[in-house]
C-alpha positions in Angstrom: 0.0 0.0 0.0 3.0 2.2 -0.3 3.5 2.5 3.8 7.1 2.6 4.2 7.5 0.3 7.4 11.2 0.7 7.8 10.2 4.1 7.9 6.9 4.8 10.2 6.8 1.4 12.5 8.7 1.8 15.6 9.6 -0.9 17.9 9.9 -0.5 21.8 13.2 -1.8 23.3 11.3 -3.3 26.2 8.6 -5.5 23.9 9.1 -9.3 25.1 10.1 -11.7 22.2 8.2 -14.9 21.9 10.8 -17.8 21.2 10.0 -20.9 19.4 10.2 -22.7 22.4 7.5 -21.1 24.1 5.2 -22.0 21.1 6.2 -25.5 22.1 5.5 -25.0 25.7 1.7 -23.2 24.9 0.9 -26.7 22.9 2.5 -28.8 25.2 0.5 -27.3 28.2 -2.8 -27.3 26.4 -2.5 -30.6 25.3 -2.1 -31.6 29.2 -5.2 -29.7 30.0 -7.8 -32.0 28.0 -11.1 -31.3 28.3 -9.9 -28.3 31.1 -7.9 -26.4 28.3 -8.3 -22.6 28.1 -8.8 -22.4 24.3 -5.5 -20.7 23.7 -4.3 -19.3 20.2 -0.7 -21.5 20.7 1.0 -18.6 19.9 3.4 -18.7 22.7 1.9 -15.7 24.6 0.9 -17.0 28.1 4.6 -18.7 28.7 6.1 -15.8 27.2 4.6 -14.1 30.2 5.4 -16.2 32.6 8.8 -15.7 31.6 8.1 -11.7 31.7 7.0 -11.9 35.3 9.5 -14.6 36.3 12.1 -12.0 34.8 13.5 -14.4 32.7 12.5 -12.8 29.4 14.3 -12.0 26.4 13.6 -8.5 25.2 14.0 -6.8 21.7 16.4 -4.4 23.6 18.5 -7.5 24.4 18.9 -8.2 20.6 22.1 -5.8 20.5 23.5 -7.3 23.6 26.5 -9.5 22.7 25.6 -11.9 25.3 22.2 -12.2 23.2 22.9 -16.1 22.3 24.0 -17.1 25.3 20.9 -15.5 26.9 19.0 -17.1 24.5 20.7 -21.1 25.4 19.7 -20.5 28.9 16.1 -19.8 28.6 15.7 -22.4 25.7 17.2 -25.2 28.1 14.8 -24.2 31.0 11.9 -24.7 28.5 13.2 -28.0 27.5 13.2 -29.5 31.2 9.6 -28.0 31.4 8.6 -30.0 28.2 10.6 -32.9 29.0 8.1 -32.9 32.2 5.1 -32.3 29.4 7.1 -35.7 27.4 6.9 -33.1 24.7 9.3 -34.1 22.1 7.7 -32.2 19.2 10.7 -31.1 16.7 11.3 -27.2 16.7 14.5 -26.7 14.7 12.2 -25.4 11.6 10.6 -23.0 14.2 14.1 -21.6 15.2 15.8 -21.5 11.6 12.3 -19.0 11.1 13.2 -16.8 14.4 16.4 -16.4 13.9 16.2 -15.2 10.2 13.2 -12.3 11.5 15.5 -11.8 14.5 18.4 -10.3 11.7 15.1 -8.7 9.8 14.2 -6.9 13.5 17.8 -5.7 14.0 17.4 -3.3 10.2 13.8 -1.5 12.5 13.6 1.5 13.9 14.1 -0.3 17.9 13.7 2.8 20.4 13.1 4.0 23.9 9.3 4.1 23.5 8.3 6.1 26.7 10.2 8.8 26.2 9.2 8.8 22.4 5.3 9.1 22.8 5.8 11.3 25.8 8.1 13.3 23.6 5.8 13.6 20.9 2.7 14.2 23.5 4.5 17.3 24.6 4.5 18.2 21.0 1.0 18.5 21.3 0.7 15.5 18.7 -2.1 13.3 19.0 -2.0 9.8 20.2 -4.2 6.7 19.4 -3.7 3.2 21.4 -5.2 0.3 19.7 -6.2 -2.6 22.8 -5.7 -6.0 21.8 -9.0 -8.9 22.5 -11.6 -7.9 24.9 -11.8 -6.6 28.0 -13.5 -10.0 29.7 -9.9 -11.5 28.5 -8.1 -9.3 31.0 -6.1 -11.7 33.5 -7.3 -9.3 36.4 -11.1 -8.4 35.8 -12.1 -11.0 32.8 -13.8 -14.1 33.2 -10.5 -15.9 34.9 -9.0 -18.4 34.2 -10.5 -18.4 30.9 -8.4 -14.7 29.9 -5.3 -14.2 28.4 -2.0 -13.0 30.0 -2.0 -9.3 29.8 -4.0 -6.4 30.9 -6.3 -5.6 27.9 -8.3 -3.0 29.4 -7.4 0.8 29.3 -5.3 0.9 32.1 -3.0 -1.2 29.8 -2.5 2.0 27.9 -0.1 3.3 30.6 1.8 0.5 31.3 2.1 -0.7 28.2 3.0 2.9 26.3 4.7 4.1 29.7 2.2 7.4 29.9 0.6 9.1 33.0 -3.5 8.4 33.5 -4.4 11.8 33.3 -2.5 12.3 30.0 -5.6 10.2 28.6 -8.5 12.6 27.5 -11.1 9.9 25.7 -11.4 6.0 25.3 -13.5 4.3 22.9 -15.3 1.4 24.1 -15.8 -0.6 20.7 -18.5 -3.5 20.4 -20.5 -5.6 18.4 -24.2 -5.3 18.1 -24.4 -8.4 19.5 -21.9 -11.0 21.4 -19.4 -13.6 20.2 -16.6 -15.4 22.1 -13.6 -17.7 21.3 -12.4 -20.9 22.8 -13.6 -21.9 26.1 -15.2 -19.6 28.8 -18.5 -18.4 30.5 -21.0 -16.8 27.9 -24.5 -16.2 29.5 -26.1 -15.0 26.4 -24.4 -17.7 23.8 -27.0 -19.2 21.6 -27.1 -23.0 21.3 -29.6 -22.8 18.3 -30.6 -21.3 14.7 -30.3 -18.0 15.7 -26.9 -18.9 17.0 -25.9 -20.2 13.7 -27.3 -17.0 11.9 -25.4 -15.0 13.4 -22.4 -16.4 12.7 -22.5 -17.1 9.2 -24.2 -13.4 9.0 -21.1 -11.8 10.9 -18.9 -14.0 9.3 -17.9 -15.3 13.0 -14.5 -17.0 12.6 -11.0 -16.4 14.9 -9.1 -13.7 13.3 -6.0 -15.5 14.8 -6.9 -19.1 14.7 -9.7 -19.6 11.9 -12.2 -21.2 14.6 -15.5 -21.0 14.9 -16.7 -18.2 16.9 -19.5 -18.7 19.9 -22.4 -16.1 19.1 -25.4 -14.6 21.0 -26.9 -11.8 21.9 -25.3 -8.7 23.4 -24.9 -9.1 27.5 -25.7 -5.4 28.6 -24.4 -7.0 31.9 -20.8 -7.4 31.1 -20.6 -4.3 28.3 -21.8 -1.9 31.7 -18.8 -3.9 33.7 -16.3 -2.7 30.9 -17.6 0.4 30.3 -17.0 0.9 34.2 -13.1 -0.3 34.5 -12.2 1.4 31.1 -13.9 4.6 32.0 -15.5 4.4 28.2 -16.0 7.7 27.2 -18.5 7.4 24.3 -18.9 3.3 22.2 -18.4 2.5 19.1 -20.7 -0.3 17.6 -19.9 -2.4 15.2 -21.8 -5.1 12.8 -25.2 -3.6 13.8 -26.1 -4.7 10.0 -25.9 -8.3 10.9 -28.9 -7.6 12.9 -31.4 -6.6 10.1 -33.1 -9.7 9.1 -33.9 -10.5 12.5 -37.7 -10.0 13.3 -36.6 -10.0 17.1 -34.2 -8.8 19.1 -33.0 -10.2 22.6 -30.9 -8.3 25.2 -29.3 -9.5 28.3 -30.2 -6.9 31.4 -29.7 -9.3 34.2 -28.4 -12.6 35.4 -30.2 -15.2 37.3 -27.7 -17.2 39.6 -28.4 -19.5 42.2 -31.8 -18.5 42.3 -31.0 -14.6 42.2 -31.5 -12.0 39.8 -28.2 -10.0 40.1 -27.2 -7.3 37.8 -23.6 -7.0 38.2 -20.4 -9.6 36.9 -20.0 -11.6 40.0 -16.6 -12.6 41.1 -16.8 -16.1 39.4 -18.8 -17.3 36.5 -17.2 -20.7 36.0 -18.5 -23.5 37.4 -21.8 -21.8 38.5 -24.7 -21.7 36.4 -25.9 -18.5 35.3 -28.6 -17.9 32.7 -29.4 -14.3 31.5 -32.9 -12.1 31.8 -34.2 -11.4 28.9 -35.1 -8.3 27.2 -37.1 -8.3 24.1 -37.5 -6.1 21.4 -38.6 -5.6 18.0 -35.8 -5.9 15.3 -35.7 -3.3 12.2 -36.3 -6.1 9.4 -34.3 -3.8 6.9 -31.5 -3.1 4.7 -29.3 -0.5 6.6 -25.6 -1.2 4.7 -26.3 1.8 2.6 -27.6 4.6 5.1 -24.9 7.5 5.9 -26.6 9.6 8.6 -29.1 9.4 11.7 -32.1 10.3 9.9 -32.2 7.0 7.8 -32.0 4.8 10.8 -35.0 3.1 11.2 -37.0 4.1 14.1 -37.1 0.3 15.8 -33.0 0.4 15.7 -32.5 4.0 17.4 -34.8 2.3 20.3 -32.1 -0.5 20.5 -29.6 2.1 20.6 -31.8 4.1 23.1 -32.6 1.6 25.5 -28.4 0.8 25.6 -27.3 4.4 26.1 -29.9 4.7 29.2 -28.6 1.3 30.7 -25.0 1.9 30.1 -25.3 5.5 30.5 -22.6 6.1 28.2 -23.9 6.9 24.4 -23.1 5.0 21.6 -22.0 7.6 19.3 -21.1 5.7 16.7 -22.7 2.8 14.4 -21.5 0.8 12.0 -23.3 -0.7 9.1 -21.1 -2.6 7.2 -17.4 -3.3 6.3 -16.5 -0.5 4.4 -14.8 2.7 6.0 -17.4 4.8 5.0 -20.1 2.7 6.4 -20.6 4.3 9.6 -22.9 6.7 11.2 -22.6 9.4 13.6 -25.1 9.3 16.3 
């Protein structure tokens, strides 16, 4: 697209590296799970943490150390006892002839000090966007634990990720679908185990971005998007795929959950291993064609009542709604 990467991508000195052998380790630890395993991507990311907070990591910084290799032996041998425990003996040579060539490619980046840069350029009065990763029920501290991944995904991420003070951030966009999908294993009170289920999916297109699989779909939990809205301290939401709602003669939204005989309207501490079924809220779906509408006005009037009744229980506004893939399908509220 005629983006010069070399150019415009910037790498922090402090970003962990994932190394073959923690690929190994993810497979050979969810493999030992069974029927218990968390659904992960295999990607290497949760023992690539482990390493970060057992301060063992390798970090891109450390790539123009001499002692680089040597560093590298160490924490490869440690991995190999742990998958020796795992009778892991899955072949990575392949894996590392791969690292080690985009190790050299990393080395010709732009590697810097990234707190100082974006704090550099905020004094500049430049403008900063941060981009979270998954959802913020994945966050190892405040999602549906233990099925989460391994790093902070909500806002507060931001500062210890970017290394930028809290009150340096002025806005956060809370982004969600229209309705709700999930990957892998975990808790999903409104997941539908029917038709409507399937719709959905083949509608939205619901397949892992990262791993191809089939998403879980249902319809939106105003529970858990009032939870996220509360720890992120979303500003205004964007929402997405609302057009994948507009053959649907109905509409269903979750307001509360029913546990252990209770109605409670709030994420409780644990959600695995108890049931919980959602309280419905029913409404009437718009039954139209809304890809090509650009503004407000051409909304139909059942869809700005979804939208309505959302904004009151959230009481943050969705201020943005999306109606399709294209950049220029989306309407200001």
């Amino acid at each position: 697209m005629g983006v010069d990467v070399k150019k415009n991508l910037f790498i922090s000195e402090r970003t962990n590296i994932i190394i073959p052998s923690h690929r190994a380790l993810d497979k050979a630890s969810e493999l030992a799970k069974g029927e218990s395993k968390i659904g992960s991507t295999l990607k290497g990311i949760g023992p690539a943490y482990m390493d970060k907070t057992g301060r063992n990591a390798l970090r891109v910084g450390d790539l123009l150390n001499k002692n680089f290799i040597s560093k590298y032996i160490t924490l490869r041998m440690k991995h190999q006892k742990i998958l020796d425990s795992f009778n892991f003996n899955e072949d990575i040579s392949e894996m590392e002839t791969e690292f080690f060539e985009a190790l050299e490619f990393l080395k010709t980046m732009n590697i810097i000090n990234c707190e100082y840069f974006i704090n550099d350029q905020i004094s500049k009065g430049k403008k900063v966007l941060a981009e979270g990763a998954q959802g913020s029920m994945l966050d190892i501290d405040f999602g549906t634990f233990p099925f989460v991944t391994s790093s902070n995904t909500i806002s507060a991420g931001v500062c210890t990720g970017l290394g930028i003070a809290p009150k340096l951030i002025n806005e956060v966009f809370g982004i969600t679908k229209a309705y709700c999908t999930r990957v892998g294993s975990g808790p999903f009170p409104t997941e539908l185990h029917n038709e409507v289920g399937e719709e959905l999916r083949k509608l939205g297109s619901e397949f892992g971005a990262t791993t191809g699989r089939p998403r879980r779909c249902g319809w939106i939990d105003l529970v858990a998007l009032k939870y996220t809205c509360m720890i992120n301290g979303v500003t205004q939401i964007i929402m997405t795929k609302a057009d994948i709602l507009d053959t649907f003669k109905e509409l269903e939204l979750g307001i509360a959950y029913e546990m252990e005989g209770k109605e409670i309207d709030y994420v409780p501490f644990q959600l695995v291993g108890t049931p919980v079924a959602p309280i419905w809220k029913k409404m009437q779906g718009w039954n139209i064609d809304t890809t090509k509408m650009k503004n407000e006005k051409e909304l139909p009037a059942t869809m700005k009542t979804y939208i309505d009744f959302i904004n009151k229980y959230l009481g943050v506004p969705v201020k943005y709604v999306s109606n399709g893939p294209g950049r220029d399908q989306i309407v200001h509220i």
